[in-house]
Phi, psi and omega in degrees: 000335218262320163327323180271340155274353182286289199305324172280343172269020180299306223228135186306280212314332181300301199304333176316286174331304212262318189294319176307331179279093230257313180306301184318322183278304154001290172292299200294333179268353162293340172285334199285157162271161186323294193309315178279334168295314212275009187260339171293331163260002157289277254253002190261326180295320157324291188277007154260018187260277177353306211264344138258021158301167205253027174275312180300000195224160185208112194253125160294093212265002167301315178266333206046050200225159191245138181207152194275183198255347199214121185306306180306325143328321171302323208250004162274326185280323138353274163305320162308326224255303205262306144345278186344288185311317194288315187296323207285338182272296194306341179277349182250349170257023187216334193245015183291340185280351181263154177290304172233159176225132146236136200303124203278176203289335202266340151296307195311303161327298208279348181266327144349285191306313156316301205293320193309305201288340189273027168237339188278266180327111174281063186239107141317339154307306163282334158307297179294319208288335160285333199258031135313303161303305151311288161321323150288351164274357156295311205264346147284144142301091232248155172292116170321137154193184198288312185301310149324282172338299196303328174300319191300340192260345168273333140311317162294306170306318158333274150332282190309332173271354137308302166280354169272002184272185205292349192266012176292157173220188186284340185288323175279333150304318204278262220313000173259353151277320163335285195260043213262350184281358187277014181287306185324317186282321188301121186304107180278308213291315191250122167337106196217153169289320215292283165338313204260346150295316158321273167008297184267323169285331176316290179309310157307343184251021142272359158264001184249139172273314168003295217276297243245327174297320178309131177295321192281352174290307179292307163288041182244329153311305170316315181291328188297296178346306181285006188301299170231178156302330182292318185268351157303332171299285238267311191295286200321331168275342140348295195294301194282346166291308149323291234280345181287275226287302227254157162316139152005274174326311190277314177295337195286283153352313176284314184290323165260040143311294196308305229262002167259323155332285172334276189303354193246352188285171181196177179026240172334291173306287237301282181351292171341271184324316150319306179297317183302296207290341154267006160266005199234302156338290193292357186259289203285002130285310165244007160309126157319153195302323200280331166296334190271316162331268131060279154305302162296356163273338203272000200241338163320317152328296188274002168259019171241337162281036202260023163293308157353094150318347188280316175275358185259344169260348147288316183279352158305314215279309190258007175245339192318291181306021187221321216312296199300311155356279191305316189297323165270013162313134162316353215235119190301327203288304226289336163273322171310294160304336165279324183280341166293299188315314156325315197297318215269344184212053198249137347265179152273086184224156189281129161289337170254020185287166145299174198250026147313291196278018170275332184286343202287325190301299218269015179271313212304304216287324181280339179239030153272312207283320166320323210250319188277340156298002159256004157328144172272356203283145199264318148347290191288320180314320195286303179310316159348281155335297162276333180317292167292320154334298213299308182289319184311309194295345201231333144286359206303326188276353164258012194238123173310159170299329186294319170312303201299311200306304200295331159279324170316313161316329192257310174310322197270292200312305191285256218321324194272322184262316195286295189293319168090031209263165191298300210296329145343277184310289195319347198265290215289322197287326198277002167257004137334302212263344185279321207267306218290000180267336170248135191333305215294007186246314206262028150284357198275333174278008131318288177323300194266007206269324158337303184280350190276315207280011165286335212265001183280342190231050159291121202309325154351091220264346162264354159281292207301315184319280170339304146328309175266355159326316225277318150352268151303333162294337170279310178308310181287329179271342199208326179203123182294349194259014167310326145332323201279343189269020187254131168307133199239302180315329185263307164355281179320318176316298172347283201292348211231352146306296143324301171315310210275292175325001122332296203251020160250359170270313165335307216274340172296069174304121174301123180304109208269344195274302197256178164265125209231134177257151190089004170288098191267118146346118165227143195271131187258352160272000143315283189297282200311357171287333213276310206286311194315310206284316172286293186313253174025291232260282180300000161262008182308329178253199090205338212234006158238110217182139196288181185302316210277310172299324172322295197315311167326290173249034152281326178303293174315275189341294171317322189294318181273328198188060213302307215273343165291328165292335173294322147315317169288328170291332184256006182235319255232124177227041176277008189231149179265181172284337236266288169342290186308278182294327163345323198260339165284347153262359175274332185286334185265339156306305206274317219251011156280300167331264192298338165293309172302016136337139142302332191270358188249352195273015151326302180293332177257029145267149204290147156281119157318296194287144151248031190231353163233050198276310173346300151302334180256331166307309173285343147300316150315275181320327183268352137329302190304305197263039179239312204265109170284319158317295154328286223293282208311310234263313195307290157359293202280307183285347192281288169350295200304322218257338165289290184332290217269009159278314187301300191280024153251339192269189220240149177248303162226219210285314198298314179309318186291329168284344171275338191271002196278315189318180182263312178317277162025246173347304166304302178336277176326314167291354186240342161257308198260079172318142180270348162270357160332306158284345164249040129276334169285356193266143185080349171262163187285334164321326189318302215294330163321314217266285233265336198259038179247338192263301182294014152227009181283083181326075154214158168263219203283319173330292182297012186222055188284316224288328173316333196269327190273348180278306165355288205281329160312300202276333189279321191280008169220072166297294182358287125051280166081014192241330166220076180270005214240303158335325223243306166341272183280355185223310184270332137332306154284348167274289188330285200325304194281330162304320143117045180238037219240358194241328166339311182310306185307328188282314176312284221304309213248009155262330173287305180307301147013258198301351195262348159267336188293327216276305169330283172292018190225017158232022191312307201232024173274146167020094196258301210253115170273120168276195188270332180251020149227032184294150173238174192300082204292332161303336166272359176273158175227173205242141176254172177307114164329092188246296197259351164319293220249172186268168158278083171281335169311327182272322199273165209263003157245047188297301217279329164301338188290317178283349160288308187291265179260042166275320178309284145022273204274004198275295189266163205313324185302318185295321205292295191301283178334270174339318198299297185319271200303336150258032183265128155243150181317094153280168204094344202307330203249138178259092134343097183231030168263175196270330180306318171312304204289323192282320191303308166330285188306271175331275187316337169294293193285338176282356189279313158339290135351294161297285192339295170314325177298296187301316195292331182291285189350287199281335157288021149255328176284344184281351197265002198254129171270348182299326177288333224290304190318304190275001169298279199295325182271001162247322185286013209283335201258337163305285192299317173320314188293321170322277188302334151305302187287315167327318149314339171264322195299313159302328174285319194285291182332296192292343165272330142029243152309269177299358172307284145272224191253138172232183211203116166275164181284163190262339166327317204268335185277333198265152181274334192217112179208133150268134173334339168280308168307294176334320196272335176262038156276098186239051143319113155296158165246129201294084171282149174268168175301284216244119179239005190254152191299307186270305160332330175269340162303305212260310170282004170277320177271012163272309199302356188252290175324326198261336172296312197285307166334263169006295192288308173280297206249308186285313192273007175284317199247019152254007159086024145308121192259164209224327196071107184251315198281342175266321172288332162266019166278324164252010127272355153299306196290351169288319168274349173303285169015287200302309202308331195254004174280143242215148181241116161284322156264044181331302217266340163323299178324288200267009173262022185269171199227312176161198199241103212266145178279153175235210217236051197285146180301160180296306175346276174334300182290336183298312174323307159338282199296320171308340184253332158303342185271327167299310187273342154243007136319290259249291183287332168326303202298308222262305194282334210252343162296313178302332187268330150349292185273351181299336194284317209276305166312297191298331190299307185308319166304307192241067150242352210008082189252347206254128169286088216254343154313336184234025194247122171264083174309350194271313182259341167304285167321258217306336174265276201309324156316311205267005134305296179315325190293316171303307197292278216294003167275354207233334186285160194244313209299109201255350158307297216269009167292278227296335172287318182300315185302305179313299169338279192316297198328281206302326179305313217271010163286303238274325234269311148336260220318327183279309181291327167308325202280000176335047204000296188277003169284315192342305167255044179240080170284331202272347159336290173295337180274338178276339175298335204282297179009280194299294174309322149316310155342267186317339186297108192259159202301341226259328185271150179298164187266002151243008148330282180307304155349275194315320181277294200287004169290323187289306173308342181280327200274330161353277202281109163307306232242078166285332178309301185270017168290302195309316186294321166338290174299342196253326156276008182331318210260328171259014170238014175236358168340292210298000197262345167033290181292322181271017146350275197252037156235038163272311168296327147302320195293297197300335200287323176255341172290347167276299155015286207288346193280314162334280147138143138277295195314338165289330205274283160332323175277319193293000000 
């Protein structure tokens, strides 16, 4: 039989063939004697030799993987393996009776050969299929021998390497904890691959949370760890490397490794473990602090176990010698960390002393903690601080009455009062609030409570927070009425301090381009902890009390403290809601009631003019703060009507579900009426009335008359009189009601056409001559009609916008687009007056939309909550927006910036006769867009709808934008501004402005018509560059702008040299000086962004000729901290502060040469000394 397997392993395809038959072979090895088996692996160990020789194999020295060269060797090898496996079952279903089996030499040999080569070989395949093999020779009995051993340790190496690969699961940990006595057999002594592979997967499998989480992992470590010393080296450093890197969570775990180690070790190791863990000691001290945590969390275990006598004498053993030592280091961290460790094992005393010197160890641990409270470090003083809380709170009942007196004493007197440091006070109130929770301590703050309650009106906004923790926490645990011993006048004072910092922290946007030093922080979800906590404190009784009594005194309160209630009503969450309304709705009951008062219905009279409410609102209200009663009354009911908004609005998921109900829901409808709210309308009252409405959970059915007030106001924004209404109030009432997407669709199809109308008249009447110019602030442009396409309408827009737009975007395409939507205008000439009025109306109501839309939506783009429903329906709109627009601007700017410009000189000479006047014959540019708000409003949809755009909606559905054309034509743009040339420059900049002379009446009018044309004009040309400026930094910090060949020096130096233009020809001298300040303050803001640049960072001399060029311009009418305030910023900009300083400080000798800017070169350099001044005190001091 045994001839018929010599003959099937000759050839991979037999051999397959015979493993597959699992009975036959089975049966075939029971029939053979011992001589045939073992002639069967000498001739198997042969014939795999042919088949792994290292003619057969090919190592990658790239990969570092050993691999065959040729699959049937690979599948030959396979098979020996699968061969192995079959036989190694047969010995276990035929030999359970012998006591031991052992292995003939030439298996042994062929198994040998095997084990080598699959730890060689990167075949995962062939690794499991052996270690199978392995695994079933664990379940024989096997003869001790060299050979057994060497499996048993390959077995483990097996494991292990299961379990650190990606297919470990907990069943191959649990058989590794199983076979975890196979440790024994590993030689620690004698150099092996084998060792130092154990080694290294041990180690490595301190890096799998799998592994390490696991209970049987963590013993299976612990037991490795006691084997030798070399692999306790290998895990601990293992360890001490993690304990830097892993989570909390991962150190915990790593403590109880160590700490099973510990308890399980004896003789030799035990030394060991002990020397590591006081090397761990030594880390978790001198270790940087955040890094020394680290280490004293991983150490944790045995301080919390120092109840243990075995552990309470290991940490006397290894901290005695260090603690006292450490604790009077020169070195502040290194004292910070030891007293956190004290804090975790105080005291320190030998636990096997008598009982004198325990007493005398725990005076010694007690006069440390006294002596260490005159540190100056405030750190340490903090650790100090919780150090002592921690033993009063955890000791109390072992600490004489004379102790208790004397920390308390040290806590209050030193810590709280004598060093005074913030982060101090905060340790102390919070191990304040750790006692007052346990009984047997927090009767002592009867005593100490006198001394303490100054700290609620600490400057400190975490002392104070803490503090009313520490409050409430007495109220609840030891008197509800403890509270009552606190001063409220001033508390309020506090809180309403708070408050208003708070919602001035809200309204500040932080400056993002620079770092600004000396900026102390207050974290607004920090405050708003504090406002929450105090608003608590003062409703603690407050609120028990029928419906009737609340009100009551929320009204005295208000009355007395208008802006503290309002805190309290938006912060205090000590109420239920089904309560909150309940009670907002007797409030809102009582301020209907008394505004319908006779001495009060001031506030709910109507404005007469309603075409002027704006104006009359605002006229009122400043009566009102002229009238200390009026003023008073105003206050009071605007309060009331914030309170009871607050006390609607909704706080999280639960709430929404309860206000969801029906009961509810019927409630709301039967107190809060709509006419209550159209009575308010047009009154000073509205906007309260109205922000009461945005939380009132009902929909628009019930407010039609609200609704129909709404849709007026949105349809008349033109207006410009109530956009701060349709804003803050009424946009967000639509929204939430959902009827808010009509709008979006009129608004952003009216915006459509009024760009189609634009670009598709780009060069009608481009040129105003001198003798048919018209007034350019009154023209308007009309709504496109049987002229322009609908693009919002036709049903193959989006092919349009893909297809043609690309096109038209560039010149060829524009002329092309143009040619095909030009029509005869003009065709029918009207010349009855009626025709001319019909005109004229359709001119301004068209006028009219455009403005409505323009407003609407540069209010909704600034909301991200509106963006969804903008960009997923409008998308394909606003792209055709941000194309066409994109052209409209470059052709303006070519305009304008094309040639060369040249104001008239008429306008420059001081002495012009009626002949000169009649020979200005200088054109004037007309532009598509000429009016101030109109250029406003479309720059900030068209910069907003780019920035969106760009980032997020058309990035992430793969819209595709030509984004590389458009911002190739904002590059030509800023070439443009940079390369335009003033041909009377140096008139322009030595004119002082401009005087009147002494001209025939004729004359002067004629003049003023033309100053007025040219400053309308130039007005028009600064306030699109300063816009447009919005448009530049976004392009700058995307860095899309090549800012290497782009010259900012003459960009800043031409919008100045406009202004030189506006203020020579303008008489009116507010609006120079408004116009001047506008430019100033822009192109400060507009410097900060571009400086903070990457690529300025080695460009200095760059940066001093742009700041140069600004300082030039600088006029004495700006303020001097205005100019302060900018070098400050500009100071931290610039790394090469020295030669910034030399800058400023020769400003004035590197500008000689300069004559016409005299003396406000001279006011400039007058504050750059000032301020250089000092700083050099500020240094020397």
């Amino acid at each position: 039989m045994h001839q018929k397997v010599l003959d099937n392993i000759k050839e991979l395809p037999e051999f397959k063939l015979l493993c597959k038959k699992k009975t036959e072979l089975l049966s075939i090895f029971k029939s053979c004697k011992n001589n045939e088996i073992g002639e069967i692996w000498l001739y198997l160990g042969n014939k795999l030799e042919e088949h792994i020789n290292h003619e057969k194999l090919n190592f990658d020295e790239e990969n570092k993987t050993l691999l065959f060269l040729e699959e049937k060797d690979r599948q030959y090898l396979l098979c020996c393996i699968s061969f192995i496996f079959l036989y190694l079952q047969h010995l276990e279903n035929n030999e359970k009776k012998n006591k031991h089996i052992s292995f003939d030499e030439y298996f042994e040999a062929l198994f040998n050969k095997i084990t080598e080569l699959q730890f060689m070989l990167s075949d995962k395949e062939v690794r499991e299929s052996f270690g199978k093999c392995l695994l079933q020779i664990c379940e024989l009995n096997l003869k001790d021998s060299i050979f057994s051993e060497n499996v048993k340790i390959n077995v483990l190496l097996f494991l292990l390497w299961r379990c650190c690969s990606s297919e470990g699961k907990g069943v191959d940990i649990s058989k590794l904890k199983k076979y975890k006595d196979f440790c024994k057999y590993i030689k620690w002594e004698t150099p092996e691959k084998t060792i130092d592979s154990f080694c290294l997967l041990c180690s490595y499998s301190l890096n799998l949370p799998k592994f390490y989480e696991n209970a049987d992992g963590k013993l299976f470590l612990s037991y490795v760890w006691l084997q030798h010393e070399s692999i306790a080296s290998h895990l601990f450093s293992k360890m001490v490397h993690n304990t830097v890197l892993l989570s909390y969570e991962a150190i915990n775990h790593y403590c109880e490794i160590i700490y099973m180690a510990w308890k399980n070790c004896s003789g030799e190791m035990q030394f060991v473990v002990e020397n590591q863990i006081e090397y761990l000691v030594q880390l978790s001290m001198k270790c940087p602090i955040k890094i020394a945590s680290r280490f004293r969390y991983l150490l944790n275990i045995f301080h919390t176990n120092k109840g243990d006598k075995s552990v309470n004498n290991l940490i006397f053993k290894i901290y005695d010698p260090v603690i006292w030592r450490n604790l009077m280091s020169a070195n502040w961290k290194i004292r910070f960390n030891t007293v956190c460790i004290f804090q975790l094992i105080f005291p320190i005393v030998d636990p096997c002393i008598k009982n004198i010197n325990y007493l005398q160890g725990m005076e010694k641990a007690y006069n440390s903690l006294f002596e260490m409270c005159e540190d100056e470090n405030s750190c340490v003083l903090q650790a100090i601080a919780k150090c002592i809380c921690y033993v009063i709170n955890e000791l109390w009942e072992i600490i004489s009455e004379d102790k208790r007196t004397k920390l308390f004493d040290t806590l209050i007197n030193k810590l709280l009062r004598g060093k005074s440091y913030d982060n101090v006070k905060t340790e102390v109130v919070l191990g304040f609030c750790e006692m007052a929770k346990n009984k047997k301590i927090n009767k002592i703050f009867m005593q100490i409570f006198d001394r303490i309650k100054y700290l609620i009106n600490d400057k400190c906004l975490r002392v104070r927070k803490n503090f009313i923790i520490l409050v409430l926490e007495l109220n609840k645990n030891l008197n509800p009425s403890f509270s009552n011993e606190i001063d409220y006048n001033e508390l309020n004072k506090r809180i309403t301090k708070d408050f208003f910092t708070f919602n001035i922290e809200c309204c500040i946007k932080k400056l993002s381009y620079i770092k600004q030093e000396h900026h102390e922080k207050i974290y607004n979800k920090e405050i708003c902890e504090f406002l929450r906590l105090a608003s608590n404190l003062i409703t603690y009784s407050m609120w028990d009390c029928d419906i009737k009594e609340q009100a009551k005194k929320c009204i005295n309160l208000l009355n007395e403290y208008p802006v503290l209630m309002i805190c309290i009503s938006r912060f205090s969450t000590n109420m239920k809601l089904i309560d909150r309304y309940n009670l907002a709705c007797v409030l809102f009951e009582i301020t209907n009631i008394k505004l319908r008062e006779e001495d009060n219905m001031f506030l709910l009279k109507k404005n007469e003019n309603k075409n002027n409410i704006h104006s009359k609102n605002y006229i009122k209200k400043y009566l009102l703060l002229k009238d200390p009663i009026l003023n008073k009354k105003y206050i009071r009911y605007s309060s009331l009507l914030i309170c009871i908004y607050n006390f609607l609005k909704l706080k999280n998921d639960e709430e929404i579900e309860v206000c969801n109900s029906e009961h509810v829901q019927e409630f709301l409808k039967t107190q809060f009426l709509e006419k209550f709210f159209i009575d308010s309308i047009n009154t000073l009252m509205q906007p309260y009335y109205f922000k009461i409405l945005k939380h009132i959970n009902l929909d628009m059915d019930n407010y039609l008359g609200i609704h129909k007030y709404g849709c007026r106001q949105l349809n008349s924004l033109y207006k410009i009189k109530n956009e701060n209404m349709c804003k803050s109030y009424i946009i967000p009432l639509f929204f939430k009601w959902g009827m808010l997407e009509t709008f979006f669709k009129k608004n952003i199809e009216c915006l459509n056409k009024s760009t189609e109308y634009i670009f598709s008249n780009l060069n009608a009447n481009e040129i105003v001559t001198s003798n048919n110019s018209e007034d350019i602030g009154n023209t308007t442009y009309s709504e496109c009609d049987g002229s322009s396409s609908d693009i919002a309408n036709s049903s193959s827009y989006s092919d349009t916008v893909e297809q043609s737009d690309k096109e038209s975007i560039i010149k060829e395409g524009i002329e092309k687009h143009r040619k095909n939507k030009k029509t005869n205008e003009n065709e029918h000439i009207v010349d009855d007056n009626e025709g001319e009025k019909k005109i004229f109306k359709k001119k301004e109501l068209a006028n009219q939309k455009e403005m409505n839309a323009l407003i609407f939506l540069s209010i909704v783009v600034k909301k991200k909550k509106y963006h969804n429903s903008l960009f997923k329906n409008y998308s394909n709109i606003i792209h055709n927006f941000i194309c066409k627009f994109n052209y409209i601007l470059l052709h303006m700017f070519e305009k304008i910036y094309m040639k060369d410009f040249i104001l008239p000189a008429q306008l420059i000479s001081k002495y012009n006769d009626e002949k000169k006047i009649n020979k200005m014959d200088i054109d004037i540019v007309k532009l598509p867009l000429h009016d101030k708000i109109k250029i406003e409003k479309y720059m900030c949809l068209y910069v907003s709808f780019f920035f969106f755009g760009f980032n997020i909606y058309f990035k992430q559905n793969n819209i595709s934008c030509d984004w590389d054309l458009l911002i190739s034509n904002t590059t030509k743009c800023i070439e443009l501004i940079n390369s335009i040339k003033f041909i009377n420059e140096i008139e322009i900049t030595k004119n002082n402005g401009f005087s009147k002379n002494d001209h025939s009446i004729s004359n002067n009018i004629q003049l003023e018509d033309k100053k007025r044309e040219w400053t309308s004009y130039i007005s028009i040309i600064i306030h699109l560059t300063m816009y447009f400026l919005d448009m530049v930094e976004y392009t700058i910090s995307m860095k899309k702008l090549d800012i290497e060949y782009t010259d900012f020096n003459n960009f800043i130096k031409n919008i100045f040299l406009f202004y030189k233009c506006y203020e020579i020809i303008s008489n009116d001298q507010k609006k120079k000086i408004e116009l001047y300040l506008k430019i100033w303050n822009r192109l400060r803001s507009f410097l900060l962004v571009l400086l903070n640049f990457d690529y300025f960072e080695n460009k200095l001399e760059n940066k001093l000729s742009i700041v140069n060029t600004f300082f030039l311009f600088t006029y004495d009418i700006v303020p001097k901290k205005n100019i302060e305030d900018m070098l400050k910023k500009y100071h931290l900009v610039y790394k090469q502060k020295e030669t910034f300083c030399n800058f400023l400080q020769n400003f004035k000798k590197n500008n000689d040469n300069i004559d016409y800017m005299e003396s406000h070169i001279k006011n400039t350099q007058e504050i750059f000394d000032t301020m250089l001044s000092q700083k050099m005190k500020t240094k020397k001091g």
